[in-house]
N, CA and C atoms as an extended XYZ file, in Angstrom:
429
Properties=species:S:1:pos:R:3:atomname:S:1:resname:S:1:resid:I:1 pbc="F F F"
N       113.933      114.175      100.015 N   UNK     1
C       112.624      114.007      100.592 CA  UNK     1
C       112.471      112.541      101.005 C   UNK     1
N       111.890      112.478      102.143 N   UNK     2
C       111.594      110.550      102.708 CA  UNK     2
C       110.547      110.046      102.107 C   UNK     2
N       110.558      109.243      101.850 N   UNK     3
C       109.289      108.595      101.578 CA  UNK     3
C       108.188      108.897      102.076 C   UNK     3
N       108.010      108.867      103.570 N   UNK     4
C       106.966      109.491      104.475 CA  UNK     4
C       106.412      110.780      104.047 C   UNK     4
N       107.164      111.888      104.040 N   UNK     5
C       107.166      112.963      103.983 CA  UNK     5
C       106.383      113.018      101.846 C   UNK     5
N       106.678      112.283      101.127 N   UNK     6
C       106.208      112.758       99.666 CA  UNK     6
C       104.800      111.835      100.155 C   UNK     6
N       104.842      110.565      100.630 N   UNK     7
C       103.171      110.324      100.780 CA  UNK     7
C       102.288      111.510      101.657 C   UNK     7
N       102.605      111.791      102.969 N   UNK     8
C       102.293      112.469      103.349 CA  UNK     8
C       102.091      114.189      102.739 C   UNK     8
N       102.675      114.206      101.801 N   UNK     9
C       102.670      115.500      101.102 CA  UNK     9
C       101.263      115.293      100.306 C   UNK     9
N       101.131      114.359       99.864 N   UNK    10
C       100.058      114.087       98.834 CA  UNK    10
C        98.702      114.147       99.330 C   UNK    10
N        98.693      114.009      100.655 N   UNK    11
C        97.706      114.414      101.590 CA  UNK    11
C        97.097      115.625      101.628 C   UNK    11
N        98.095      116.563      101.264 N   UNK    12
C        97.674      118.130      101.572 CA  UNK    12
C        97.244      118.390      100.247 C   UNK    12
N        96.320      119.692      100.652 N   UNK    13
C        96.238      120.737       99.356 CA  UNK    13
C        97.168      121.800       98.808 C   UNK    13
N        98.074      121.578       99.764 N   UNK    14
C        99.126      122.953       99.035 CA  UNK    14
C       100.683      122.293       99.677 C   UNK    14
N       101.283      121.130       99.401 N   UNK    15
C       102.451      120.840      100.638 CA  UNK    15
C       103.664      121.747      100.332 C   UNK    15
N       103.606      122.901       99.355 N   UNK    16
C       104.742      123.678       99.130 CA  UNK    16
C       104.438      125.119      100.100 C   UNK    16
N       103.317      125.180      100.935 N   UNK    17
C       103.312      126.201      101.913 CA  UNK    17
C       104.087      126.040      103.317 C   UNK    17
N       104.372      124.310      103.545 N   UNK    18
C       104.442      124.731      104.923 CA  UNK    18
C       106.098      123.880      104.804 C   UNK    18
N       107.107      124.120      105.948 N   UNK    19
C       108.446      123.322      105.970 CA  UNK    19
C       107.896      122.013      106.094 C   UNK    19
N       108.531      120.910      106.103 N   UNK    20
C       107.880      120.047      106.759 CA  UNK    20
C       109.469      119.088      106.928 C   UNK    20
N       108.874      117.783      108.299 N   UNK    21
C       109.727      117.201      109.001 CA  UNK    21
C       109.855      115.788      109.491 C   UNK    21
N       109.860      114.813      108.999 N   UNK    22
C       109.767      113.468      109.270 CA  UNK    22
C       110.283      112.928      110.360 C   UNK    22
N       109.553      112.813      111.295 N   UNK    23
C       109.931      112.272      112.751 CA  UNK    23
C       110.262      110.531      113.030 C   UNK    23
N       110.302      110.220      111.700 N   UNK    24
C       110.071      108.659      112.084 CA  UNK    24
C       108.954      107.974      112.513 C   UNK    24
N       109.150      106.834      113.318 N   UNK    25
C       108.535      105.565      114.104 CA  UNK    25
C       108.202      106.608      115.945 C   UNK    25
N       106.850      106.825      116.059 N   UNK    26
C       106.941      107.586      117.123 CA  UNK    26
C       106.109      106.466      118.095 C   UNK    26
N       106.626      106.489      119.328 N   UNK    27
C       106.011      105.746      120.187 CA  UNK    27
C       104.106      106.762      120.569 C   UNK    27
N       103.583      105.556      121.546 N   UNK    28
C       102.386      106.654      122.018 CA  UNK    28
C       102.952      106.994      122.937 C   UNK    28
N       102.365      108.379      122.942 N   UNK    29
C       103.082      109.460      124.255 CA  UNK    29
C       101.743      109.415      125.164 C   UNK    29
N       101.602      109.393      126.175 N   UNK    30
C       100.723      110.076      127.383 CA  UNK    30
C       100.502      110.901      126.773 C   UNK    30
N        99.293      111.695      126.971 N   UNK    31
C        98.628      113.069      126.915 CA  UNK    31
C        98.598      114.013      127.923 C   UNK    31
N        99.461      113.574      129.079 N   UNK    32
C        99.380      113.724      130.534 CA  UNK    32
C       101.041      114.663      130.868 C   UNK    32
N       101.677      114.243      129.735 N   UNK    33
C       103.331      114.315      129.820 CA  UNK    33
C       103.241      115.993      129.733 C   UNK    33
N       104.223      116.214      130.114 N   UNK    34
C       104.505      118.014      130.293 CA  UNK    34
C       105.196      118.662      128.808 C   UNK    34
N       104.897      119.265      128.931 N   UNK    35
C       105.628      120.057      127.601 CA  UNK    35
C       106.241      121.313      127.688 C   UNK    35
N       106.756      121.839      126.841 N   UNK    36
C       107.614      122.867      127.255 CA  UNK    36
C       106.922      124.101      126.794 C   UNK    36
N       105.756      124.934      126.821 N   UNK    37
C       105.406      126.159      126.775 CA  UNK    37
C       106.332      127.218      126.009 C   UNK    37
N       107.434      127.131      126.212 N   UNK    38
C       108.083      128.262      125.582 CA  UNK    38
C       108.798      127.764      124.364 C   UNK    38
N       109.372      126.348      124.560 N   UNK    39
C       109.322      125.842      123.274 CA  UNK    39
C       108.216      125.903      122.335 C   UNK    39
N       107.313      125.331      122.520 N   UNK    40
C       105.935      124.989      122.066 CA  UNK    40
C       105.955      126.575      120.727 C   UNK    40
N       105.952      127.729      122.147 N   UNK    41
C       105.115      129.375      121.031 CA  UNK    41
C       105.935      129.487      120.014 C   UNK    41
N       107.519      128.440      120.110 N   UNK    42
C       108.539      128.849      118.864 CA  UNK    42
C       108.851      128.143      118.152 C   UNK    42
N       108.262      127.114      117.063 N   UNK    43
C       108.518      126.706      116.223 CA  UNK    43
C       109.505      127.459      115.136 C   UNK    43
N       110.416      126.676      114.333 N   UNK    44
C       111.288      126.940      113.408 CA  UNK    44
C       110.841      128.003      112.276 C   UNK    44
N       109.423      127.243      111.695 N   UNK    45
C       109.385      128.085      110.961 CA  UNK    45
C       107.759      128.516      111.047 C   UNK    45
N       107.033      129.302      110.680 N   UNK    46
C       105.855      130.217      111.024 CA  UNK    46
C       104.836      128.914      110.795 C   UNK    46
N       105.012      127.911      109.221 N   UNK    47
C       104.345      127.164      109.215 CA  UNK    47
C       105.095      125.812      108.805 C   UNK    47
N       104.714      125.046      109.575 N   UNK    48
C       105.508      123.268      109.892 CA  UNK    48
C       104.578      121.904      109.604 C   UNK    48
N       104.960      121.384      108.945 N   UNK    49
C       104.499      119.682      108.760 CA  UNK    49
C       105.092      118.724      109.331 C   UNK    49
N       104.853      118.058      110.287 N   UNK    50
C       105.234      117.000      110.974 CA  UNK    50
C       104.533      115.916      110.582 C   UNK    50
N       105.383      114.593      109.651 N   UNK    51
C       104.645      112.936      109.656 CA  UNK    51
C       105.442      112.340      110.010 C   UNK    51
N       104.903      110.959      110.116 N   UNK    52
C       105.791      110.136      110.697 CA  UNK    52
C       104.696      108.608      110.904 C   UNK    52
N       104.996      107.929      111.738 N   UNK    53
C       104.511      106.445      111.735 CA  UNK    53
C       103.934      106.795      113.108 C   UNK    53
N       102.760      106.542      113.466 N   UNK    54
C       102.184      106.046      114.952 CA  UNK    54
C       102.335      104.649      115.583 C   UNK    54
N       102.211      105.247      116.479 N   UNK    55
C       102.618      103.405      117.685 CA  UNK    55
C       101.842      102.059      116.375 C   UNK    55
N       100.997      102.252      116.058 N   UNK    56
C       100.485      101.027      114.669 CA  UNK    56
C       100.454      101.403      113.649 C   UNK    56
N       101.489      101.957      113.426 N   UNK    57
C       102.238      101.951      112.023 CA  UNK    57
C       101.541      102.630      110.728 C   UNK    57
N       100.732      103.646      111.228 N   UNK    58
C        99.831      104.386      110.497 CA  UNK    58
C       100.615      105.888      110.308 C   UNK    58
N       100.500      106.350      109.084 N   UNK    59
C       101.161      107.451      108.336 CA  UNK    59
C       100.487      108.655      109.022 C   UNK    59
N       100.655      109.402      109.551 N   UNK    60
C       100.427      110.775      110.365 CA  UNK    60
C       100.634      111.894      109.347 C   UNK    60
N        99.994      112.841      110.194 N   UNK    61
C       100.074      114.294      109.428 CA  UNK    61
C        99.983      115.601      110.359 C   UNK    61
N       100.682      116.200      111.313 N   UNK    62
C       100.274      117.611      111.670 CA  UNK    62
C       101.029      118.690      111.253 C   UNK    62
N       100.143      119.897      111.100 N   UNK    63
C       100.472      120.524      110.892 CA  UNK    63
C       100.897      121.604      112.062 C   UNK    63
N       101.191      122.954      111.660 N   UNK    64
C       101.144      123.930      112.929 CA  UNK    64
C       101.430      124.993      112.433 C   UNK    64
N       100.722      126.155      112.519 N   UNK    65
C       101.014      127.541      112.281 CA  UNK    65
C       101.402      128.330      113.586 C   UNK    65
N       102.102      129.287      113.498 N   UNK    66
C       102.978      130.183      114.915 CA  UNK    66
C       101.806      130.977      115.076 C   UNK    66
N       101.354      131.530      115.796 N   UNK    67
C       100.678      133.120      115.938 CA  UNK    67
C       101.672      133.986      117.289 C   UNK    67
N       100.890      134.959      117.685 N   UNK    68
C       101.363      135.468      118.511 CA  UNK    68
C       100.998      134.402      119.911 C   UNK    68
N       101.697      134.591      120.997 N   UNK    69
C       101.707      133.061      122.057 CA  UNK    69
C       100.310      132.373      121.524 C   UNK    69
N       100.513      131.642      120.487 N   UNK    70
C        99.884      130.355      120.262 CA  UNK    70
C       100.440      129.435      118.955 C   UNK    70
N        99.658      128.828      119.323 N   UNK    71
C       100.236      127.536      117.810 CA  UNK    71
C        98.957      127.005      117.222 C   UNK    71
N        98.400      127.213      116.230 N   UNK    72
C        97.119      126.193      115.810 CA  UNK    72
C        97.875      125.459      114.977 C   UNK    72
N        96.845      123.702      115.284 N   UNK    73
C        97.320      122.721      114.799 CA  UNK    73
C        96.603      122.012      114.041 C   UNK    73
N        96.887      121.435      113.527 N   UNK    74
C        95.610      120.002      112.626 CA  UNK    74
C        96.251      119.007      112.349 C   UNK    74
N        95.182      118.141      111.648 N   UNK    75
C        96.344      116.919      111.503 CA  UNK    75
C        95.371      115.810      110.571 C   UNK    75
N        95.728      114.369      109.945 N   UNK    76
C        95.267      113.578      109.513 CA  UNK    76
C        95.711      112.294      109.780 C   UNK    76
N        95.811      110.943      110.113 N   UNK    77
C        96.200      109.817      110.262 CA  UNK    77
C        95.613      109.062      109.031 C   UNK    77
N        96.544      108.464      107.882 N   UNK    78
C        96.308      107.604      106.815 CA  UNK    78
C        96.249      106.302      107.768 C   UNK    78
N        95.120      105.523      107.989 N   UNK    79
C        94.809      104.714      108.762 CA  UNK    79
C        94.418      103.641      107.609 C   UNK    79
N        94.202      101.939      108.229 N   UNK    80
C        93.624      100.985      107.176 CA  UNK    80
C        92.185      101.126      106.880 C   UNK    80
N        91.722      101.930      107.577 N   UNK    81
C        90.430      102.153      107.385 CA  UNK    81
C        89.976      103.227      106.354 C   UNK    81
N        90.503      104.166      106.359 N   UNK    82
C        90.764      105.831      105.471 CA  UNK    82
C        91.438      106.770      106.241 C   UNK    82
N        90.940      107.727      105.864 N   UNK    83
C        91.868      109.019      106.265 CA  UNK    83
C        90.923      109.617      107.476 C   UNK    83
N        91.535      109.574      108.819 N   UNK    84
C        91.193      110.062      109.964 CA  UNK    84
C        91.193      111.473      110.539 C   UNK    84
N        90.779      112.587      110.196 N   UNK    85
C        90.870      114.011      109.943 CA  UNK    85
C        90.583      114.621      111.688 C   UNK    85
N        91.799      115.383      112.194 N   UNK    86
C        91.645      116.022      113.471 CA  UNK    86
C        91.231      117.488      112.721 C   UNK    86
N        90.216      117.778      113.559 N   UNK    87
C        89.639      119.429      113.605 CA  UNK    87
C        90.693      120.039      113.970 C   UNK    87
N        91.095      121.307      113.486 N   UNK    88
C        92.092      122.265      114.009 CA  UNK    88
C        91.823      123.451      114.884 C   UNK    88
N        92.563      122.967      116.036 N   UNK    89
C        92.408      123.874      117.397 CA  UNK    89
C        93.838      125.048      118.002 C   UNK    89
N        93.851      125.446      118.838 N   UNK    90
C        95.109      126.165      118.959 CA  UNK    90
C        94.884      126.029      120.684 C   UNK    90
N        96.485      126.105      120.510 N   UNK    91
C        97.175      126.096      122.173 CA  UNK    91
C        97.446      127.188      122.572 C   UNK    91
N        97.025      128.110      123.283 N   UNK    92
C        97.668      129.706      123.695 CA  UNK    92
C        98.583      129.585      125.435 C   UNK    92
N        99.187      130.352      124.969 N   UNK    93
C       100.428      130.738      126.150 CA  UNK    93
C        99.554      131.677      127.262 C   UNK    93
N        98.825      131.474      128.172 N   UNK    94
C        98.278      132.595      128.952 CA  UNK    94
C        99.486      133.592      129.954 C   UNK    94
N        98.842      134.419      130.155 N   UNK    95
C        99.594      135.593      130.871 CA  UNK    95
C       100.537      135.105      132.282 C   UNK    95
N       100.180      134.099      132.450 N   UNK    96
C       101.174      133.677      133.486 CA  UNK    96
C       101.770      132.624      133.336 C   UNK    96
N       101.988      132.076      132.155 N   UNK    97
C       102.742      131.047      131.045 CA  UNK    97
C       101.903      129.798      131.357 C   UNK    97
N       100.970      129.329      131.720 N   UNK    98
C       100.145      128.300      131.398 CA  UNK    98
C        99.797      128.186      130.226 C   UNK    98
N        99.559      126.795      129.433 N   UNK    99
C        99.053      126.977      128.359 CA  UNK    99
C        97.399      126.257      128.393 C   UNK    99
N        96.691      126.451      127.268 N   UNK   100
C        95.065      126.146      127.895 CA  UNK   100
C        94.738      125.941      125.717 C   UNK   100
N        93.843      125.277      125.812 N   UNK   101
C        93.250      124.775      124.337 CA  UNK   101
C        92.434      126.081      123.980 C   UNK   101
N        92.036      125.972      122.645 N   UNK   102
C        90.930      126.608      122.513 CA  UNK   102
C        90.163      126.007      121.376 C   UNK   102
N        89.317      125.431      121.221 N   UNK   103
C        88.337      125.464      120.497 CA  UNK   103
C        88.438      123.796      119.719 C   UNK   103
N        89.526      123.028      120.791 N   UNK   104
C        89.297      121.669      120.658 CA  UNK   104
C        88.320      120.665      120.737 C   UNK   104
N        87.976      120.200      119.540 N   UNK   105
C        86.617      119.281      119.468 CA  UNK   105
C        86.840      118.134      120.468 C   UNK   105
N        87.680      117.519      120.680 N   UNK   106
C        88.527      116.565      121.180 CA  UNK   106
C        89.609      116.577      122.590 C   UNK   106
N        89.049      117.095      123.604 N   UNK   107
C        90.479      117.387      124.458 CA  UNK   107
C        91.549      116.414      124.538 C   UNK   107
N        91.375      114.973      124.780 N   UNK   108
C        92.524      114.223      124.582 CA  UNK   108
C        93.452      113.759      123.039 C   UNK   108
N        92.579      113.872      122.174 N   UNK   109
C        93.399      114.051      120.842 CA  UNK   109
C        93.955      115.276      120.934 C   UNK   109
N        93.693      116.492      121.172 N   UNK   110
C        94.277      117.662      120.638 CA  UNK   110
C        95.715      117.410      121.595 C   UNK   110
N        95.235      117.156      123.189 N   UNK   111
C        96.438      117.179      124.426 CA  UNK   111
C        97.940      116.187      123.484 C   UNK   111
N        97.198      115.067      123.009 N   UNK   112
C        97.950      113.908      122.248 CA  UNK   112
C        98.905      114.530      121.228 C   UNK   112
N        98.305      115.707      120.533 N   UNK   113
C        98.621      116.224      118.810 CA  UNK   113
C        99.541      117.057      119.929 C   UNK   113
N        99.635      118.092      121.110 N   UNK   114
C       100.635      118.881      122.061 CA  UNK   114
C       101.626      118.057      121.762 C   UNK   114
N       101.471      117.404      122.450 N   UNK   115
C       102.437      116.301      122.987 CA  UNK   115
C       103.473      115.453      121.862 C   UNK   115
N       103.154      115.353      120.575 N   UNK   116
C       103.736      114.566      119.763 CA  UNK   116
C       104.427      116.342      119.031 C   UNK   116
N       103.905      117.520      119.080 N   UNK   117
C       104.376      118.903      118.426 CA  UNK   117
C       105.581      118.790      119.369 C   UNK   117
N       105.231      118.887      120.922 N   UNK   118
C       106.548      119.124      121.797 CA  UNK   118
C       107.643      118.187      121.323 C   UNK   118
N       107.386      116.794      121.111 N   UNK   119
C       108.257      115.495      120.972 CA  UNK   119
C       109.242      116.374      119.536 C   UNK   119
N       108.793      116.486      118.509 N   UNK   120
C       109.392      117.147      117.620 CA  UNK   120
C       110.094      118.123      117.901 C   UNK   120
N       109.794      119.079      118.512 N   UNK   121
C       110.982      120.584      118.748 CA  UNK   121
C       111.748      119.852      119.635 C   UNK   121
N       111.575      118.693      120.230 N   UNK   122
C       112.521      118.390      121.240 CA  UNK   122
C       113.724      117.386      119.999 C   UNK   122
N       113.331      116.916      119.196 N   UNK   123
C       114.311      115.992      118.584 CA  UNK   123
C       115.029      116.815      117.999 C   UNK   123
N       114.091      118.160      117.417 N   UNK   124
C       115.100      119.067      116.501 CA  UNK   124
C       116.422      119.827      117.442 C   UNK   124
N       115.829      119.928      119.008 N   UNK   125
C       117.202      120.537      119.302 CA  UNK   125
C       117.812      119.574      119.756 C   UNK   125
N       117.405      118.164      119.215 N   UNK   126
C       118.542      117.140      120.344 CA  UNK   126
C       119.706      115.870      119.336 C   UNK   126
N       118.493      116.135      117.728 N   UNK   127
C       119.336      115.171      117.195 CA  UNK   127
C       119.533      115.805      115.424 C   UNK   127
N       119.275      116.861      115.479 N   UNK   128
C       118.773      117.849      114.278 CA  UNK   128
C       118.127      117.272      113.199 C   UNK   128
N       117.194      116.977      113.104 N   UNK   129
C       116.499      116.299      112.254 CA  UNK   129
C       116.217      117.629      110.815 C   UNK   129
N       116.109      117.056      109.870 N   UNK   130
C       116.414      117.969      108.513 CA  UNK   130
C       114.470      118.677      107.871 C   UNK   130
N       114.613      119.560      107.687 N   UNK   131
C       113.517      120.271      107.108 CA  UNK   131
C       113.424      119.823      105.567 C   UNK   131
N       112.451      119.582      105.054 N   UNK   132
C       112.487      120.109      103.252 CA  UNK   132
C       111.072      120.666      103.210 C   UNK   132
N       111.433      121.204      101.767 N   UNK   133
C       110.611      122.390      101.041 CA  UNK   133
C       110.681      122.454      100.199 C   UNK   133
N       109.102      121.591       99.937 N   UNK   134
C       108.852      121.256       98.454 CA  UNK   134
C       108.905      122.299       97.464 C   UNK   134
N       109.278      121.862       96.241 N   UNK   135
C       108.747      123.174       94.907 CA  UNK   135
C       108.299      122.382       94.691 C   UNK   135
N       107.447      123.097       93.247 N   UNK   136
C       106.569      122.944       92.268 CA  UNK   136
C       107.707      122.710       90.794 C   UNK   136
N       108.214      121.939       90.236 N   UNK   137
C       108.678      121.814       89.389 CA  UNK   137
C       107.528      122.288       88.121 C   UNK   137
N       108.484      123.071       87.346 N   UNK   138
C       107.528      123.862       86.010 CA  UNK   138
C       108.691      123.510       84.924 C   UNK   138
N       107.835      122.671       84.209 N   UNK   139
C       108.740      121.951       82.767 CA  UNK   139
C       108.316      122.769       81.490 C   UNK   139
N       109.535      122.983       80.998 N   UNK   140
C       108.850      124.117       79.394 CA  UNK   140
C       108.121      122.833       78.742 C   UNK   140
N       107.384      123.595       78.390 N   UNK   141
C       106.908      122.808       76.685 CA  UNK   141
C       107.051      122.225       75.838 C   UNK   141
N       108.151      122.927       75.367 N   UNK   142
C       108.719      122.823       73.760 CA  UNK   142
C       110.240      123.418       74.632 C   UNK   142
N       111.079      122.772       73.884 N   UNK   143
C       112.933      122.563       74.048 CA  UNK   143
C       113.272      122.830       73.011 C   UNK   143
């Protein structure tokens, strides 16, 4: 486990539900940049944790669940200020493969949170970056 990834675990309420994936030092991406739609509906595993460092060096957090053509996402930034909490919205695949938000409080944060999900499936098929999955260690009692 990285360092990133056990602080960032400590963030969540449950970090043994979802895979999760340490992306490193991520630059800022445009919100404008294209993404790949069909990548996007197929994440690895049904439910994914992505942290990592933002362009100022602040500890990240998204998450992402699969549905049928969509992905809902959320997320948190451990910032110097506190903990910066994104509302969780979902991206759907429409019938003629466009993809369109739904229920984003935020359109350019959520476009931003796309955009850094795409950056990830793209490293995993380009430089294989490693999954872990936390347990719950359960210590007897008495030995």
């Amino acid at each position: 486990m990285t360092p990133d990834i056990r602080a960032a675990s400590r963030l969540t309420s449950d970090p043994t539900r979802v895979m999760w994936f340490d992306v490193g030092q991520v630059p800022e991406y445009s919100a404008d940049r294209p993404v790949d739609a069909e990548r996007l509906m197929h994440p690895p595993f049904d439910r994914c944790a992505i942290c990592g460092r933002d362009a100022d060096g602040d500890l990240f957090v998204l998450t992402t669940t699969a549905g049928h053509n969509s992905l809902a996402i959320a997320g948190l930034t451990r910032a110097r200020a506190g903990i910066v909490y994104m509302d969780a919205f979902a991206i759907m695949r429409l019938e003629d493969g466009s993809l369109a938000l739904h229920r984003a409080s935020d359109e350019t944060q959520a476009r931003a949170a796309v955009v850094m999900v795409d950056e990830w499936l793209t490293r995993l098929d380009t430089s294989g970056l490693s999954g872990y999955q936390p347990v719950i260690l359960i210590r007897p009692l008495c030995t």
